[in-house]
C-alpha positions as CSV (number, residue, x, y, z in Angstrom):
1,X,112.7,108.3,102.6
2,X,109.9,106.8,104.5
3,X,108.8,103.4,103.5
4,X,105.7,102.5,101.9
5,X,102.8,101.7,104.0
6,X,101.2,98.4,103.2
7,X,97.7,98.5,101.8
8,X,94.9,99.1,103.7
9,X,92.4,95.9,103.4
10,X,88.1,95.6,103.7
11,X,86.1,92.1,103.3
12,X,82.5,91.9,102.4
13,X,81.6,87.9,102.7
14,X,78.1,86.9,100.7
15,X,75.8,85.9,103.5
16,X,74.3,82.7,101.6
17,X,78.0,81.4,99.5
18,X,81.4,81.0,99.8
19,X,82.4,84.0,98.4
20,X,84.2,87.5,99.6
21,X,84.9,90.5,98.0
22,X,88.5,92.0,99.3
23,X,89.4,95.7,98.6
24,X,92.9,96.5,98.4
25,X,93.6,100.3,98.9
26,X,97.0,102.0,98.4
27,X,98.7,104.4,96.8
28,X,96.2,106.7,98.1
29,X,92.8,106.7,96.0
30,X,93.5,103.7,93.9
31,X,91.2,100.8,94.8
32,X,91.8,97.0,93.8
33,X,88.4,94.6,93.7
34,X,89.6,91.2,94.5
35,X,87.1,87.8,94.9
36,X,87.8,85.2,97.0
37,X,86.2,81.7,96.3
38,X,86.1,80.7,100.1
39,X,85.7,77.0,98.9
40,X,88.8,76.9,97.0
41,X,90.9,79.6,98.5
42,X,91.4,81.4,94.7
43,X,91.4,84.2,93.8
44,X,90.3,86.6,90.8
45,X,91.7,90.4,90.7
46,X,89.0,92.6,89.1
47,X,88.7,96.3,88.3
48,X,91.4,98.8,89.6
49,X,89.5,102.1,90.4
50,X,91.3,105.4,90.8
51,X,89.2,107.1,93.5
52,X,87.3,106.1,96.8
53,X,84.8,103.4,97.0
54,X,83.1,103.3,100.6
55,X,83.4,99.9,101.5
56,X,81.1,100.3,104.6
57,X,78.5,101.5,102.8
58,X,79.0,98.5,100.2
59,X,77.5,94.9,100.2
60,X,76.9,91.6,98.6
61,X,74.1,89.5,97.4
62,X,73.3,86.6,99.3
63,X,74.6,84.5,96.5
64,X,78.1,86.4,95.8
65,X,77.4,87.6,92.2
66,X,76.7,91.7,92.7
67,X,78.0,94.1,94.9
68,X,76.3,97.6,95.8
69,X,79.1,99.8,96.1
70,X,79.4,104.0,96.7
71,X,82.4,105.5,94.9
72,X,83.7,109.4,94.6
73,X,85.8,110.8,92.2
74,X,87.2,114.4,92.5
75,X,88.8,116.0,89.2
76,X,88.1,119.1,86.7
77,X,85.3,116.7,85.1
78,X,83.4,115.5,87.0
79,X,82.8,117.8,89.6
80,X,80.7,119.4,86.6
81,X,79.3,116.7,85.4
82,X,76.0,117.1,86.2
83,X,74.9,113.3,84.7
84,X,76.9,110.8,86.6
85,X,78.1,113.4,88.9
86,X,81.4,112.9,91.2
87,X,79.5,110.4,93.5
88,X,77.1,107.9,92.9
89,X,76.1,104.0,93.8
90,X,76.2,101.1,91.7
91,X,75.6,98.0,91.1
92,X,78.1,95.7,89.3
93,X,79.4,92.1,88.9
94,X,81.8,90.6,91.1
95,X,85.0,91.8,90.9
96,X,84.2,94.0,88.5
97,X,83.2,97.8,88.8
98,X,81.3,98.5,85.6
99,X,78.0,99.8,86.6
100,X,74.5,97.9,85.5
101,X,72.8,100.2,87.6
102,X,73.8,103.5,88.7
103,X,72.4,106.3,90.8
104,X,74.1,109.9,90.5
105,X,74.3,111.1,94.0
106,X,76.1,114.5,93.6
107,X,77.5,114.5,97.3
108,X,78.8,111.9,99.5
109,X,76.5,112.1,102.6
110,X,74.7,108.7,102.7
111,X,74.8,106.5,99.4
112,X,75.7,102.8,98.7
113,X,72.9,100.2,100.5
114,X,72.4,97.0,101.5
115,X,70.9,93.8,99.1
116,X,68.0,92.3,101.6
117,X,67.7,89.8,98.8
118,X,69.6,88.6,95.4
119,X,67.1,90.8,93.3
120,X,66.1,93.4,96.2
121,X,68.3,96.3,96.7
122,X,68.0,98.9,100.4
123,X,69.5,102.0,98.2
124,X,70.5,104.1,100.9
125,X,69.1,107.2,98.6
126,X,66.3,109.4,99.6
127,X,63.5,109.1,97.2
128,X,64.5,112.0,95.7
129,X,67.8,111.1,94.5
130,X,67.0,107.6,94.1
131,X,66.4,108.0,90.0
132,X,68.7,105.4,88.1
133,X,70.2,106.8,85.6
134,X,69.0,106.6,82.1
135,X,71.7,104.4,80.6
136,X,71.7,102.2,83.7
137,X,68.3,100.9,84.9
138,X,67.9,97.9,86.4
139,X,65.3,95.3,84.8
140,X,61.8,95.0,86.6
141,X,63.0,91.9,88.0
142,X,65.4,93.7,90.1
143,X,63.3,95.6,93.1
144,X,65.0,98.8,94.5
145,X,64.0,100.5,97.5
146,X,65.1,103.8,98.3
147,X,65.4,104.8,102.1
148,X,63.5,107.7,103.2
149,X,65.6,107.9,106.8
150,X,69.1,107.9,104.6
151,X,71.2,110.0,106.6
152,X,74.8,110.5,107.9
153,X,77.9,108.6,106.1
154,X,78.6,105.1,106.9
155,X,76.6,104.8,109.8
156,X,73.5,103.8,110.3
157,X,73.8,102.0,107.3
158,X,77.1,100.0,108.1
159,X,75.7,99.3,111.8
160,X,72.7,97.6,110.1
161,X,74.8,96.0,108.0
162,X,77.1,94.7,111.1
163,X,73.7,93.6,112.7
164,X,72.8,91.1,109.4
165,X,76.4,89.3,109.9
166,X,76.0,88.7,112.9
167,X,78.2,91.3,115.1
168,X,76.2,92.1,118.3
169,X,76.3,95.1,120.4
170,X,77.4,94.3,123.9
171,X,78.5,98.2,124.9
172,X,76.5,101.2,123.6
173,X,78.6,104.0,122.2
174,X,78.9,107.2,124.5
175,X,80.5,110.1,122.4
176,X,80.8,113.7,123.5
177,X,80.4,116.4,121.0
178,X,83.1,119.6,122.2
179,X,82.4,121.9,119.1
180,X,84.5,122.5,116.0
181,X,88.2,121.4,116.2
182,X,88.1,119.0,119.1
183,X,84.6,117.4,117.7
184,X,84.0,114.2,119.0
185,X,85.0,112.3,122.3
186,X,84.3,108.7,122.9
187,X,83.5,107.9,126.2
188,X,82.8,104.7,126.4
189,X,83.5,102.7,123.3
190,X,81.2,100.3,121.4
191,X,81.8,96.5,121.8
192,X,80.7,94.4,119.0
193,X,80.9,90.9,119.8
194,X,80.4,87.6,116.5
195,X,80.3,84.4,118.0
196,X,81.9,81.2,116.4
197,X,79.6,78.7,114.8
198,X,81.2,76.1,116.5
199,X,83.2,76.5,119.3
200,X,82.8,79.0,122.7
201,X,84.6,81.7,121.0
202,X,83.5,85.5,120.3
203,X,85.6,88.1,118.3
204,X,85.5,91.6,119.9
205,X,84.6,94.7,118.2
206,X,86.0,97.8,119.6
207,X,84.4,101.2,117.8
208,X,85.8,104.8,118.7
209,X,85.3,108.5,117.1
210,X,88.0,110.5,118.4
211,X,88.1,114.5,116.6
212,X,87.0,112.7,113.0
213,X,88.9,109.8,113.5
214,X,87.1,106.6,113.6
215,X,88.8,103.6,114.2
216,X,88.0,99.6,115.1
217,X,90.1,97.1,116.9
218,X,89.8,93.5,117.3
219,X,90.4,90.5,119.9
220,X,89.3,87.4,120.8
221,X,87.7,87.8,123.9
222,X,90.0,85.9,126.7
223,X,92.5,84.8,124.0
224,X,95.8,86.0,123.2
225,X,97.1,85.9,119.4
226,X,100.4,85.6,120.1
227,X,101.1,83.8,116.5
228,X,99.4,87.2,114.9
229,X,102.8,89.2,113.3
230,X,103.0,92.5,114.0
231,X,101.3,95.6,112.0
232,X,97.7,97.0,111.5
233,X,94.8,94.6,111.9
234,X,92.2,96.0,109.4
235,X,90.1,93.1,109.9
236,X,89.0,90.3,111.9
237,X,86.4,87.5,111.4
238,X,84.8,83.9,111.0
239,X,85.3,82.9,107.6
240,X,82.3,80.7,106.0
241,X,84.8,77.5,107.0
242,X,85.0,78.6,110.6
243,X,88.5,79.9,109.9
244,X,89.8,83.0,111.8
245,X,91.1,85.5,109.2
246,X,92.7,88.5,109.4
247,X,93.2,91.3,107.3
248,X,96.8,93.0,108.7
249,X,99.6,94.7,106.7
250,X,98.7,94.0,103.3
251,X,98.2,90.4,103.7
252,X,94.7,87.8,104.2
253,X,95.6,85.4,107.0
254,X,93.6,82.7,108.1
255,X,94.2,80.2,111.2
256,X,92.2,77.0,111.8
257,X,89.9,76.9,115.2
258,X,89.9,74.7,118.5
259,X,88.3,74.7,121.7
260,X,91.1,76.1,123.2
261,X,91.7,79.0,120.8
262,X,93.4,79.9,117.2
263,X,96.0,77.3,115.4
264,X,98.9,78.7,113.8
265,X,98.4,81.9,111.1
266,X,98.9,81.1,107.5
267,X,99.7,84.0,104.8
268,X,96.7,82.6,102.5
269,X,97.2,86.1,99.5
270,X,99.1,88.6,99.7
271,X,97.9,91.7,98.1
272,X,101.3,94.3,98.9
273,X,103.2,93.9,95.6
274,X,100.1,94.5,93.6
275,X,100.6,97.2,91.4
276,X,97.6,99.0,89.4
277,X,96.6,97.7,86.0
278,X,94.5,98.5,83.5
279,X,91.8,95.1,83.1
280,X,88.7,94.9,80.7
281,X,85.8,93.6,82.3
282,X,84.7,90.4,80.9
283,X,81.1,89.7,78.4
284,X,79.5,88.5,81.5
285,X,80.1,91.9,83.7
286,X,78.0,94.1,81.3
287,X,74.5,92.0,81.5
288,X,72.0,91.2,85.0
């Protein structure tokens, strides 16, 4: 038998507070919402979700309290549902998936959005599907604007979203399109670059679309990571301490900063024994 693979990992850091939302996916479509107090280094597992939530078309608040997320579910129910539908976005309290505000999408081009305050939500809906849904409206306090130039999947959404944090393009995509079954070429791959706060030091971005594959892959430009263990970086950033972390096999890893480069990695969580669990939201994650 083949041995398990170890989670796949996403990060969505608050851009005004120490906190960070960590998805942990594996078996398959089973999701795990974890949040990470950046301050303290804790950590609070949330909602299990059996399905996909598309973390690049997710956010956070500025202040860490809500995330937007865009979730699918495929089964005999509710592909004919026609009220919530098998794809929607929502709006819930971190770490927790039940929805305050929910629009029924019906298909998964576009969806999810982007907060452009702590009570002001991009929903990356055309106007047309942009209606909450009855049960789920969000209070007049909270402004939604639907996006009339919604189109594609993750992108453009997650490159605007890339832009906010911080990531910079320093190499435009080139991608070839050679008809159905071979698709798409990349040329001449994107380079995203985020500098440190601090010190001379830039992450690198690498973005390719090969057929329907899309993948990223990260270095520290003129640095070597020689301390990084093996496996499948998912991630790599500046935390909100000026940390490096990495997301790679399953595991959050984080490495204090010099001039010179990256101090030694430390396993900070490890999310690979995590197993799925039922877990009832708390009082607090059914109110604005």
């Amino acid at each position: 038998m083949k041995p398990t693979p170890p989670p796949r990992l996403s990060i969505l850091q608050a851009p005004a507070a120490d906190v960070a939302v960590i998805f942990r996916r594996g078996p398959s479509k089973h999701v795990e919402v974890v949040r990470w107090d950046m301050r303290r280094d804790s950590f609070v597992r949330g909602h299990w979700f059996h399905g996909r939530i598309y973390t690049r078309r997710s956010d956070l608040s500025p202040d860490g309290k809500l995330l937007v997320y865009f979730a699918s579910k495929f089964n005999s129910q509710t592909v004919n549902d026609s009220e919530y539908t098998y794809a929607w976005t929502a709006v819930s309290r971190v770490p927790w998936l039940t929805a305050l505000g929910l629009w029924p999408k019906g298909d998964c081009w576009h969806g999810g959005g982007l907060f452009l305050g702590n009570h002001r939500l991009l929903l990356n809906h055309k106007p047309e599907s942009a209606r909450a849904h009855p049960k789920h409206r969000p209070p007049a306090s909270f402004k939604v604007e639907p996006n009339s130039d919604a189109k594609g999947e993750d992108d453009p959404l997650y490159t605007r979203r890339l832009e906010r944090d911080g990531w910079e393009c320093t190499q435009s995509w080139e991608i070839d399109y050679h008809g159905l079954g071979l698709f798409y070429q990349t040329r001449t791959p994107e380079h995203r670059e985020r500098k440190h706060a601090t010190f001379p030091l830039s992450i690198v971005m690498e973005r390719r679309l090969d057929g329907l594959t899309y993948t990223e892959r990260f270095s520290i430009a003129g640095k070597s990571l020689e301390t990084l263990p093996e496996g499948r970086v998912d991630w790599m950033d500046w935390d909100s301490q000026g940390r490096l972390l990495v997301l790679v096999s399953g595991q959050l890893l984080v490495a204090e900063m010099t001039r010179q480069g990256p101090g030694e990695f430390r396993v900070l969580e490890d999310f690979v024994s995590d197993r799925f669990e039922a877990r009832e939201s708390p009082p607090a994650a059914h109110t604005w």
